[in-house]
KEROLUM-27603 format. One line per field, with one value per residue (C-alpha): residue in one letter; x, y, z. Coordinates in Angstrom, 1 decimal, decimal comma. Example, Ala and Ser with C-alpha at 12.3 -4.5 7.8 and 13.67 -1.06 7.14 Angstrom:
2
residuo <- A|S
u <- 12,3|13,7
v <- -4,5|-1,1
w <- 7,8|7,1
This chain:
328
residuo <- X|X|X|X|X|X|X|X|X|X|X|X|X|X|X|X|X|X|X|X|X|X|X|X|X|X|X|X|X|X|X|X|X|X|X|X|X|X|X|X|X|X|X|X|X|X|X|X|X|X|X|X|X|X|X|X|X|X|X|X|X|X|X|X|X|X|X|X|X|X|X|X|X|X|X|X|X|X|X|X|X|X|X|X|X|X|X|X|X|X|X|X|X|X|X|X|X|X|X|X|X|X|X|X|X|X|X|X|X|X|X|X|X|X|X|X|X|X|X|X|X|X|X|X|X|X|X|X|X|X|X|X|X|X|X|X|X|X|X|X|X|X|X|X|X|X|X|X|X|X|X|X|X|X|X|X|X|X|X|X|X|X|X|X|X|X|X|X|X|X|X|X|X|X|X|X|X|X|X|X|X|X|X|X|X|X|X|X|X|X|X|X|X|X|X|X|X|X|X|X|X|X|X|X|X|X|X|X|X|X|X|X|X|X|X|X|X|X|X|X|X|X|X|X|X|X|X|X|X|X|X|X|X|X|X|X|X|X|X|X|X|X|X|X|X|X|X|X|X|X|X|X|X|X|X|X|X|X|X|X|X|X|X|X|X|X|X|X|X|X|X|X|X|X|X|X|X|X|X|X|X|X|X|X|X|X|X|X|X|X|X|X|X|X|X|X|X|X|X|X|X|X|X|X|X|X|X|X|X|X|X|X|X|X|X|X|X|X|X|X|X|X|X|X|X|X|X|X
u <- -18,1|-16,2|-16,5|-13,6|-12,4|-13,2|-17,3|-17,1|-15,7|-17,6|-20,9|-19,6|-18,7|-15,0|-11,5|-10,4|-7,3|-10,3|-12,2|-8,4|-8,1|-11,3|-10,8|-7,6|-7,6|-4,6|-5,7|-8,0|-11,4|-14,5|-17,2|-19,7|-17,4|-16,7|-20,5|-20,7|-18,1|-19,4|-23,2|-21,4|-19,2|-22,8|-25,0|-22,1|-21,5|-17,7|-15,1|-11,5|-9,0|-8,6|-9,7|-8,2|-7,3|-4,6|-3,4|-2,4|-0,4|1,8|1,4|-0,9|-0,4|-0,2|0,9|1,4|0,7|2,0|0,4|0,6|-2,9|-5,7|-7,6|-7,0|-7,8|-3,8|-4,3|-7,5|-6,2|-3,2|-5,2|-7,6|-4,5|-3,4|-6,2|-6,8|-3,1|-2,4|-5,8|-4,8|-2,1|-4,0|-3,0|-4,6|-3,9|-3,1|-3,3|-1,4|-2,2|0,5|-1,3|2,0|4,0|7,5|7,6|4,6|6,0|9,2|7,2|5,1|8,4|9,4|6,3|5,4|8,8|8,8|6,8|3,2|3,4|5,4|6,0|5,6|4,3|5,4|4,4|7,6|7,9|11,3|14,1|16,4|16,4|19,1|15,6|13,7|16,8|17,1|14,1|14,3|15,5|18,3|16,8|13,1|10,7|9,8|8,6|8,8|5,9|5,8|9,1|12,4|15,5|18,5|20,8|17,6|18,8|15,0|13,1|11,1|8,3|7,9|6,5|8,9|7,6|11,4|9,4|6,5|7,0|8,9|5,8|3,6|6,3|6,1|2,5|2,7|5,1|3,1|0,0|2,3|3,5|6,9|6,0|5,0|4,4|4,5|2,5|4,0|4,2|6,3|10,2|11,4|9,2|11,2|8,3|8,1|11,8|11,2|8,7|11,2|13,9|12,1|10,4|13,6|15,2|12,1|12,5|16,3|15,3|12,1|14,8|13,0|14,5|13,7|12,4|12,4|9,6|7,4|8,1|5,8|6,4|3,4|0,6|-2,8|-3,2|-0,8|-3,7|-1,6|-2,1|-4,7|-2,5|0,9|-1,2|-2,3|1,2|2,5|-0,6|0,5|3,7|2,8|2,2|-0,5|0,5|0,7|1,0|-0,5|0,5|-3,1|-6,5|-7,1|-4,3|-6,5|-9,4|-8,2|-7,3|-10,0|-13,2|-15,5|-15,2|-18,4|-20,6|-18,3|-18,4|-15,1|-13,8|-10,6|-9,7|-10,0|-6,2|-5,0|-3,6|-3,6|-2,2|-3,0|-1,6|-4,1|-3,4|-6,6|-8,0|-11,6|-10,3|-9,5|-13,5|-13,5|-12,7|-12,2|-11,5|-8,3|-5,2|-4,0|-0,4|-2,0|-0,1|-0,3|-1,2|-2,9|-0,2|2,1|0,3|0,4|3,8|4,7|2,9|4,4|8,0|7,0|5,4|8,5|10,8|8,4|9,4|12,7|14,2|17,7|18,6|19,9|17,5|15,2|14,7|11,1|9,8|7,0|6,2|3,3|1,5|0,7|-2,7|-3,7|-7,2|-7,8|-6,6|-8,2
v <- -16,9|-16,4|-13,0|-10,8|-7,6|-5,5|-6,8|-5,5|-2,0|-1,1|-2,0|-0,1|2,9|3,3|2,4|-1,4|0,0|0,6|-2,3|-3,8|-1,4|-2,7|-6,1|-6,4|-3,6|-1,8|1,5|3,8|4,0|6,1|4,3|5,0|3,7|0,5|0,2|0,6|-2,2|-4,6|-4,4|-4,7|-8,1|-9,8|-8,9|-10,4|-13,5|-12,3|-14,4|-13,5|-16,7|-15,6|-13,8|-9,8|-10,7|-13,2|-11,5|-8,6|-11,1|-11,7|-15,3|-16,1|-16,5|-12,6|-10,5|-7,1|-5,1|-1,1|0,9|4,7|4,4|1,9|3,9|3,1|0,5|-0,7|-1,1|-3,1|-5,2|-5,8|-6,4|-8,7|-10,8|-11,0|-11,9|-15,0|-16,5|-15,6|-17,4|-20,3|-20,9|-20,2|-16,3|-13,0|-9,4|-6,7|-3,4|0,1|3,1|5,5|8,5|8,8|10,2|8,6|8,6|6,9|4,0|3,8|3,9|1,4|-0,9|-0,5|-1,2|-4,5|-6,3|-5,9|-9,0|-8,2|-9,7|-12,5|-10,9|-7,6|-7,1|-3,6|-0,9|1,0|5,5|4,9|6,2|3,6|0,5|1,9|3,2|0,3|-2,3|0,2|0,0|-4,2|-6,4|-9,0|-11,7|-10,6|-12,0|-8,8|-8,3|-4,8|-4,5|-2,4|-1,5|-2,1|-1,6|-3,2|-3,7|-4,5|-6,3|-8,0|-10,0|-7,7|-8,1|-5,1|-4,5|-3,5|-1,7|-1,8|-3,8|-2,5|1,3|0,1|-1,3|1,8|4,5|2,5|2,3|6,6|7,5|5,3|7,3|10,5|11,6|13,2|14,5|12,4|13,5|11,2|11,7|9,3|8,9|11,0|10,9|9,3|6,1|3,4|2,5|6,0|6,0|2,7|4,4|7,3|4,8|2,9|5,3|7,3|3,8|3,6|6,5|5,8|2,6|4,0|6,7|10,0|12,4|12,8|16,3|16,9|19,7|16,6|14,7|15,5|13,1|13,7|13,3|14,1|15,8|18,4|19,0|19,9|17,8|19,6|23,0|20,9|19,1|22,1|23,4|20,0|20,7|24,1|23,1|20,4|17,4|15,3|12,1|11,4|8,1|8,6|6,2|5,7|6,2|8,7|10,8|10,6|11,9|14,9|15,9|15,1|15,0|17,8|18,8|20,7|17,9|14,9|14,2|12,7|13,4|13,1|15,6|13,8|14,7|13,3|9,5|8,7|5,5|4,8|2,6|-0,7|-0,9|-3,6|-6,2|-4,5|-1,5|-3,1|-2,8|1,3|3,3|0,5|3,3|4,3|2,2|0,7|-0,9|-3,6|-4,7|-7,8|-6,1|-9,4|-11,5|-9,5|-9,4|-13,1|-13,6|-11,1|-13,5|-16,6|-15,4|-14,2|-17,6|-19,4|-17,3|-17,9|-21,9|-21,3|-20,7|-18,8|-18,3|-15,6|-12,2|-12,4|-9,4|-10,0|-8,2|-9,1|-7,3|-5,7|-5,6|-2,7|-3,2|-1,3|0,5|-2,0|-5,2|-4,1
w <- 4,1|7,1|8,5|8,8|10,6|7,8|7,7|11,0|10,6|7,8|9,7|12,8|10,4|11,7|10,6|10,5|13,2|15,4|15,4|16,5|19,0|20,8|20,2|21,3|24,1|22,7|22,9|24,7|22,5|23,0|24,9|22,2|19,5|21,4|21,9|17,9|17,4|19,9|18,6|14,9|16,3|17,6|14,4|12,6|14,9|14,6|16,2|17,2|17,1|20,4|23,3|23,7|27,3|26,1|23,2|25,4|27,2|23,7|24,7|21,4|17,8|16,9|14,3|14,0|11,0|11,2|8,2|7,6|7,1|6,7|4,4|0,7|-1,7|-1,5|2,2|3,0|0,4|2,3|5,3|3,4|2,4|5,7|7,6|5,0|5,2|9,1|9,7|8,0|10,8|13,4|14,0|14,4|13,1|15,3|13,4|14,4|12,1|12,4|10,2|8,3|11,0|11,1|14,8|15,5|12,9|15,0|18,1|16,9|16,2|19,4|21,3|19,6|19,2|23,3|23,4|22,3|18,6|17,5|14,2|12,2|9,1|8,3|5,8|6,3|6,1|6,4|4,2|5,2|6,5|9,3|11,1|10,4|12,4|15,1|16,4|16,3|18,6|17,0|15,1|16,0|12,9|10,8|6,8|5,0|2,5|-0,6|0,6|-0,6|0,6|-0,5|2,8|4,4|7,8|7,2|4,5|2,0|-0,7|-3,1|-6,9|-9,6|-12,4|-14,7|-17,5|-17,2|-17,6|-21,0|-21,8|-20,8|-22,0|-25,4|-25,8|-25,2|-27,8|-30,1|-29,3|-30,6|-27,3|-26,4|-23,3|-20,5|-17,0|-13,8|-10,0|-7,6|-4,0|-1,4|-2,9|0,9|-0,4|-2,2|-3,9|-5,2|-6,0|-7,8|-10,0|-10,6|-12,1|-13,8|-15,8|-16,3|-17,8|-19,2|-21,4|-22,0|-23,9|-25,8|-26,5|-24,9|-22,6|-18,9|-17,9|-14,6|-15,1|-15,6|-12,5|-9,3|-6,5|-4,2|-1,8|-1,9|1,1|0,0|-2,7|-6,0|-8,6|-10,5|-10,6|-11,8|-14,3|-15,8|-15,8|-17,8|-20,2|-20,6|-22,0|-23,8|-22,0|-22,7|-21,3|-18,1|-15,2|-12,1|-9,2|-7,9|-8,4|-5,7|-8,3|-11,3|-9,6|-8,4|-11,4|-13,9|-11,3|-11,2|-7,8|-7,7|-9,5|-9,1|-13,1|-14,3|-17,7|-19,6|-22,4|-25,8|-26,8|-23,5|-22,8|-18,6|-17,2|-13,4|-11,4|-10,1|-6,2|-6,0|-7,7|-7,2|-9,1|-12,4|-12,9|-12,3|-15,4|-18,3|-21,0|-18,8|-19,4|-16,3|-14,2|-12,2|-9,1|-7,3|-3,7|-2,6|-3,8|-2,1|1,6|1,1|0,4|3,1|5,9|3,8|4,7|7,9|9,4|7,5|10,4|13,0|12,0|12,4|9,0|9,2|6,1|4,3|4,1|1,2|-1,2|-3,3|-6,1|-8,1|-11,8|-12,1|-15,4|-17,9|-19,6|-22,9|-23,2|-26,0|-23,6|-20,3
């Protein structure tokens, strides 16, 4: 099995972005980290398409790839995606972590459609795609991930959920519930905004009303889940979706002992960010979504611009899929 950039950052114990940095000289590192990733390139025999001196040059088959973070299993699947389809053509990843700071995305943007990449793969922050195209030159080959906007001046894969929240809003009220809460993302995400529709349509059709007392769009650095969830559960609520996995942990892990336990009179759905993940907590009902499907189609539309295709901007979205407790 071929080895890949992520083999070598977890035997160098640091980030996949920094294992880029020092391979492709992009950004100052710590001599004591680089020594880390170079021993962890030679134990693993690990080979670059090509060498870091050229890819600096932007000369090379190169793609960028700007994440808010390469933590996360909806990330490194991504990445893992990438790396297999981009290496089937004969290019290379180039990774920028911008820690979720909007700036350092549009910095990013900037820096890498001056000629260092050929393309951009791009995880956007962005609340508009207005941001996104400013920061472009005309006509230079870009993708938005998980994003999706719908004057997007550039090609775009995303998930939509509009089915499968029926599905999942269905299989709650026939479990007895009236009361459903839902943890998403950051409301500027269009993912998160996705989520928001859908489950309000959701609820229209399975004829339930939307409470806005029951709708928390999130992050888990701002380290609130477990208080709202006890507010929902004070009122009532006994359902609830969480957008990730990282979600349902903070709310039902013991922080003190790390034991993970679900009331008995509550139903929890979680979204599925990785294939890995649909083997983690097979009593809890789960929204798989095709990440690596999506990183692949993402580099699929991307090398199809590098060929020279001009047609029209293309607006993906693939379904995700709600599995039952009973069908997991």
């Amino acid at each position: 099995m071929k080895v890949k950039m992520k083999d070598v950052a977890r035997r160098a114990g640091v980030s996949i972005a920094t294992v880029s940095y020092v391979i492709n000289g992009t950004r100052n590192v710590k001599e004591e980290t680089r020594k880390k990733v170079e021993q962890a390139i030679d134990e693993l025999n690990y080979s670059p398409d090509v060498s870091a001196q050229k890819l600096k040059s932007g000369q090379n088959r190169l793609i960028g790839l700007i994440t808010p973070s390469c933590a996360g299993a909806f990330t490194s699947e991504i990445i893992d995606a990438c790396e297999n389809r981009l290496s089937e053509d004969g290019y290379q990843l180039l990774i920028l972590n911008t820690s979720f700071k909007p700036e350092s995305e549009r910095n990013a943007l900037h820096t890498l459609s001056s000629g260092i990449v050929d393309g951009i793969i791009l995880i956007s922050l962005c609340d508009s795609s207005y941001k996104i195209q400013k920061e472009l030159p005309l006509n230079f080959p870009c993708v938005i991930a998980n994003c999706s906007y719908p004057d997007s001046p550039v090609d775009s894969v995303g998930f939509t959920t509009y089915r499968t929240m029926q599905d999942a809003v269905r299989y709650f009220k026939e479990r007895g519930h009236e009361k459903i809460g839902i943890f998403t993302g950051p409301s500027y995400l269009s993912s998160a905004q996705e989520q928001k529709i859908s489950f309000q349509h959701a609820l229209k059709v399975n004829q339930m009303n939307f409470d806005s007392a029951y709708y928390l769009p999130t992050t888990r650095a701002e380290h609130n889940i477990r208080q709202v969830t006890k507010q929902m559960t004070d009122k009532g609520c006994r359902a609830f979706f969480f957008s990730n996995f990282n979600m349902l942990l903070d709310t039902f892990q013991d922080t003190d002992t790390g034991s993970f336990a679900i009331p008995p009179d509550f139903d929890v759905i979680t979204f599925c960010e990785a294939r890995n993940d649909q083997n983690y907590f097979k009593w809890v009902s789960k929204v798989l979504c095709p990440t690596h499907e999506l990183g692949k189609l993402a580099c699929e539309r991307l090398l199809s611009r590098l060929r020279g295709d001009l047609g029209p901007v293309q607006r993906i979205l693939l379904d995700c899929e709600f599995k039952a407790i009973d069908s997991v």
